[in-house]
ZAMARGU-4260 file (C-alpha; in steps of 0.2 Angstrom, whole numbers, plus 5000, padded with zeros to 4 digits):
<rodrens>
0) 5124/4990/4956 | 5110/4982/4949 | 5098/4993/4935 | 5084/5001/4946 | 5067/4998/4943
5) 5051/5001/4952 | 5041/4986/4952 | 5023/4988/4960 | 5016/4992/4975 | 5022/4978/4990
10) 5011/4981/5000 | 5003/4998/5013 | 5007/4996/5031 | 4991/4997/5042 | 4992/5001/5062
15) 4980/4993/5073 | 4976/4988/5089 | 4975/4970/5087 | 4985/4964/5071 | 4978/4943/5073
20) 4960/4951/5075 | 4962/4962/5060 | 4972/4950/5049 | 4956/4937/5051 | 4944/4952/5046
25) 4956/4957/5030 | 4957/4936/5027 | 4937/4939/5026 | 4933/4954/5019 | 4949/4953/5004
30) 4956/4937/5005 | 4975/4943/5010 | 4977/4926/5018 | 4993/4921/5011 | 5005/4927/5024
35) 5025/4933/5019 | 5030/4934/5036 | 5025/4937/5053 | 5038/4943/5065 | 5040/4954/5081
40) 5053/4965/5083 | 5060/4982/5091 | 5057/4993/5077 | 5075/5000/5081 | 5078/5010/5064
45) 5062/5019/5064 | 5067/5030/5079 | 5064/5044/5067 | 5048/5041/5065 | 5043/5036/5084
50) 5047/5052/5096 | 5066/5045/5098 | 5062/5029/5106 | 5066/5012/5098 | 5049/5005/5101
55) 5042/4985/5101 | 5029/4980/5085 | 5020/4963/5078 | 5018/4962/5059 | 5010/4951/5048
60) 5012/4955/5028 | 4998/4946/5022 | 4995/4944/4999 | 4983/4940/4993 | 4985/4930/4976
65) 4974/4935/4963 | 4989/4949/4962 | 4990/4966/4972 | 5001/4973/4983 | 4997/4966/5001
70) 4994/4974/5020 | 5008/4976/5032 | 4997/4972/5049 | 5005/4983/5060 | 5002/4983/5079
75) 5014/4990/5092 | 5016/4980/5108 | 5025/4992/5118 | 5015/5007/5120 | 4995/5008/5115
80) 4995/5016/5095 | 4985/5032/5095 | 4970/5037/5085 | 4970/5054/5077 | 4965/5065/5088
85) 4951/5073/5076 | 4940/5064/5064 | 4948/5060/5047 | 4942/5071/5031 | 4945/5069/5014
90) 4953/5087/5013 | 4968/5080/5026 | 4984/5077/5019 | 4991/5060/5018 | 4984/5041/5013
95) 4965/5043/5015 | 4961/5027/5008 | 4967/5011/5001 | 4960/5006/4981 | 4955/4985/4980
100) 4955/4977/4962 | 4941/4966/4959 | 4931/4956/4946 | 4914/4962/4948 | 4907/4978/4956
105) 4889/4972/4962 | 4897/4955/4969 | 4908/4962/4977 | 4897/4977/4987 | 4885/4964/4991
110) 4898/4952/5000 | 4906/4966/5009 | 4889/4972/5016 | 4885/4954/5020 | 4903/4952/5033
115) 4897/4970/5039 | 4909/4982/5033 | 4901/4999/5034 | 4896/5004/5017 | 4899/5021/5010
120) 4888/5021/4995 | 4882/5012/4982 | 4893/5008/4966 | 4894/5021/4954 | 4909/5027/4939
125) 4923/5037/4943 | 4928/5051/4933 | 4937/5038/4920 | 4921/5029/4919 | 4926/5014/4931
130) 4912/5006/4943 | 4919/5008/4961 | 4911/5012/4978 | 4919/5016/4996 | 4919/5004/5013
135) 4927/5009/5030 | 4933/4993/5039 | 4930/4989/5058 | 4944/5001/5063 | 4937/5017/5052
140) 4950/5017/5037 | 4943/5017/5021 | 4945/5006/5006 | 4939/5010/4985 | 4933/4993/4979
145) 4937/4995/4960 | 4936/4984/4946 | 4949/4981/4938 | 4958/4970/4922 | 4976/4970/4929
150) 4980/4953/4937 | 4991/4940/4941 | 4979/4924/4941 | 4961/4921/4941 | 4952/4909/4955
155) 4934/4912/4963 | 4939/4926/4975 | 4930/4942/4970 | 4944/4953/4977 | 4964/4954/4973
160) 4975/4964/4981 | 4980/4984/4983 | 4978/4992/4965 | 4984/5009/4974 | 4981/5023/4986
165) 4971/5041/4987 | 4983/5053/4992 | 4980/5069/5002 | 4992/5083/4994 | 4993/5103/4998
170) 4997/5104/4978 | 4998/5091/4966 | 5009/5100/4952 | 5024/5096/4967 | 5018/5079/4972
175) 5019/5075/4953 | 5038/5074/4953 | 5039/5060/4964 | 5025/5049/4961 | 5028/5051/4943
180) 5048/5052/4939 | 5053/5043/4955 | 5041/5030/4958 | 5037/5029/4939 | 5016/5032/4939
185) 5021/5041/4924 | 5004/5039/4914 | 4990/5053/4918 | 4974/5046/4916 | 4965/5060/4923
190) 4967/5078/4931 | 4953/5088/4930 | 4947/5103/4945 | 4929/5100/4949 | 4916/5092/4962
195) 4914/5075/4961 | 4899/5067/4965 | 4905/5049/4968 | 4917/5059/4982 | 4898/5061/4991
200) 4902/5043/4997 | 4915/5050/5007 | 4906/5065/5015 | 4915/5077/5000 | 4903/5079/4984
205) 4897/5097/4987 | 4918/5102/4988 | 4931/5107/4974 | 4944/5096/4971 | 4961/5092/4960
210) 4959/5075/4956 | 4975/5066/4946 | 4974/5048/4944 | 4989/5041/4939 | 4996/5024/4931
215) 5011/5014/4932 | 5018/5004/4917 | 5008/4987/4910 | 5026/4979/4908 | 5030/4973/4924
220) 5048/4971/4930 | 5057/4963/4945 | 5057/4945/4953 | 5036/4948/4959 | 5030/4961/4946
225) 5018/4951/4939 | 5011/4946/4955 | 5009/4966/4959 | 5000/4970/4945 | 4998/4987/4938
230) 4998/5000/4951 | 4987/5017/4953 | 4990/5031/4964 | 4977/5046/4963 | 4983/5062/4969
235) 4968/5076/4977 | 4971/5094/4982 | 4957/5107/4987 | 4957/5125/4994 | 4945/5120/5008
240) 4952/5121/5026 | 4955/5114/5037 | 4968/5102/5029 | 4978/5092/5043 | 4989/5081/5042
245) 4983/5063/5045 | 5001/5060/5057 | 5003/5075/5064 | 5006/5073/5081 | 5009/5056/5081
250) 5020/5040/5077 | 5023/5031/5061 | 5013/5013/5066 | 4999/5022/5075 | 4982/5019/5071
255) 4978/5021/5050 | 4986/5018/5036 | 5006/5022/5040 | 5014/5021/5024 | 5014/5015/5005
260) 5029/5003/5002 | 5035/5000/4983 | 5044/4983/4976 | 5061/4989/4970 | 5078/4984/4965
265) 5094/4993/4963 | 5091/5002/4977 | 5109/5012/4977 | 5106/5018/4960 | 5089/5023/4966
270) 5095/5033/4982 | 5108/5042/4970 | 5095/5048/4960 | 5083/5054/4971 | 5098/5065/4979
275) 5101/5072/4962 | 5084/5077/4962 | 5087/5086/4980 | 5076/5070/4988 | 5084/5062/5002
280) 5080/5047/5013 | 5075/5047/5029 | 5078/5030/5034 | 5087/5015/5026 | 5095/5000/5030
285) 5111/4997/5020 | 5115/4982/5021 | 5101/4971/5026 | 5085/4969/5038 | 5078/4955/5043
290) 5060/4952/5047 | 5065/4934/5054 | 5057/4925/5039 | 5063/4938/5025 | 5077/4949/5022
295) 5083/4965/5011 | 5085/4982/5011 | 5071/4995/5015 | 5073/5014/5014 | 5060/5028/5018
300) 5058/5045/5010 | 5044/5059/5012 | 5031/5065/4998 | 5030/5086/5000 | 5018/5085/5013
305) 5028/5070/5023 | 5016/5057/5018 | 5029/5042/5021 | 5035/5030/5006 | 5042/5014/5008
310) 5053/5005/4997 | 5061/4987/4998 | 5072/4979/4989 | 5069/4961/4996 | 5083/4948/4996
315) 5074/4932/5004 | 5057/4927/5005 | 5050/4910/5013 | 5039/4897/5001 | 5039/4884/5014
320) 5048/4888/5030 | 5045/4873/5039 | 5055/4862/5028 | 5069/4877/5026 | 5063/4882/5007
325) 5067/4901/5002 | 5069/4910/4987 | 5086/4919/4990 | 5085/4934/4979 | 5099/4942/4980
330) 5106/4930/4973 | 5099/4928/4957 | 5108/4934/4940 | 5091/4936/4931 | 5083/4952/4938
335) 5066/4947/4927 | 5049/4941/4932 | 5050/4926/4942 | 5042/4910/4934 | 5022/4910/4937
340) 5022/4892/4945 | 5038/4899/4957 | 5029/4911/4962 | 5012/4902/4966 | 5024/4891/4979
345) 5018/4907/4990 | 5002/4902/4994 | 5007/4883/5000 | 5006/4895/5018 | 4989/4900/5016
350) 4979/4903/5031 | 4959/4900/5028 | 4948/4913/5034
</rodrens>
């Protein structure tokens, strides 16, 4: 089996309506216009997650290459996705917004006002003193624009791609075992209880809430680490009710944000660790899946309040499928970084917005 390691954050599956319509806004808005794959399938392993019925998708996992982790467009094509039945709060429990890295704060507000995002607020500093502000996109799911100095190149774009996610919890002292020992954001870089005034953006500053940011490693391992940068995930619990959660009710690639999904290898030696730890998947693959123009192995588990978490362990991806070129993965004896100038063969398919 190969060592286990965590290697980023792949990407964070979005359900839509329209996943062409909202791939040409995300192309815009963040530049993810360097498409991995784009495939339609029956989503035949997920019956677990969709009432028992192995139902039809389209998904396009789009990068942008700057370095981030990417979207997962997803749209179902055999049954119309539902919205939540009640309007999203920051006090539900699940992912309630995505975190963008970028290069400059006021640049970046003004461009997105500009393509008519709807903004949240002004830019202000967080808690760790970091200039960010909040945006909801055509489809009402909100996105942190954050600056950041993690990244894998540097070209005129203002955006790269997902730093992280702000996660919904009932109690972050039993979320922490997961995110942190399992997923390996093992560095706190903040957890305080209070009110938060930049939260105002979001409809929340007069509330009290836990608020834990957490880091993963600067060293980045496995073939695309590099590329994913380093990753946040910032945990927030309250007292205030109602809290719901954000798929109750409703199917894994309905409308929102669906699932976080971390790079990994050695996904054996990850599942027998979780189960030592009394974590179990929900999902997995075995052997192989294949997403027409990529292929590995993918697995689900649950945080405690069932927000969903992803991981893959990907075997092929396409550079140039056109003239049959792939990186085949599994493969490979070295399990380090990738070559930079390798890895930049990725965005020979990119798609201009």
């Amino acid at each position: 089996m190969n060592q286990a390691t965590i290697n980023g954050i792949q990407q964070v599956g979005i359900g839509v309506k329209d996943a062409n319509q909202a791939w040409a806004w995300y192309r815009k808005a963040f530049k993810m216009d360097v498409p991995i794959f784009q495939d339609s399938a029956e989503a035949k392993l997920m019956t677990r997650y969709t009432s028992g019925k192995v139902e039809s998708r389209h998904a396009i996992l789009a990068l942008n290459m700057q370095g981030g982790g990417g979207f997962e467009i997803w749209q179902y094509t055999s049954k119309e996705p539902l919205p939540s039945d009640q309007e999203l709060t920051w006090k539900d429990l699940g992912i309630l917004a995505v975190k963008m890295r970028c290069h400059d704060i006021q640049k970046t507000y003004d461009h997105l006002s500009k393509i008519g995002a709807t903004m949240l607020g002004k830019p202000v500093q967080n808690p760790l003193g970091v200039w960010h502000f909040y945006v909801k996109d055509p489809y009402g799911n909100t996105f942190e624009l954050i600056e950041n100095s993690s990244w894998f190149s540097k070209n005129k774009d203002l955006t790269g791609g997902v730093l992280g996610v702000v996660i919904g919890v009932s109690s972050v002292d039993k979320a922490l075992p997961v995110y942190q020992n399992h997923l390996m954001q093992t560095d706190i870089l903040f957890d305080k209880t209070g009110v938060w005034e930049d939260f105002s953006q979001v409809g929340e500053g007069n509330s009290e809430y836990r608020r834990a940011i957490l880091q993963g490693s600067s060293v980045m391992t496995g073939a695309f680490g590099r590329l994913f940068c380093q990753t946040q995930i910032e945990l927030i619990e309250t007292d205030q009710e109602p809290r719901n959660k954000i798929f109750e009710n409703r199917n894994w690639g309905d409308l929102g944000f669906i699932h976080v999904c971390f790079d990994v290898n050695g996904m054996s030696d990850i599942k027998e660790k979780l189960a030592k730890d009394g974590i179990e998947l929900t999902v997995d693959s075995q052997n192989e899946f294949d997403m027409g123009k990529a292929a590995g192995r993918f697995s689900y588990l649950e945080d405690p309040d069932g927000t969903l978490i992803e991981m893959v362990e990907t075997f092929k991806v396409p550079i140039m499928e056109k003239f049959g070129w792939y990186l085949n993965l599994g493969e490979r004896k070295k399990k380090g970084n990738l070559p930079n100038f390798v890895v930049k063969l990725l965005s020979l398919n990119r798609v201009k917005a």
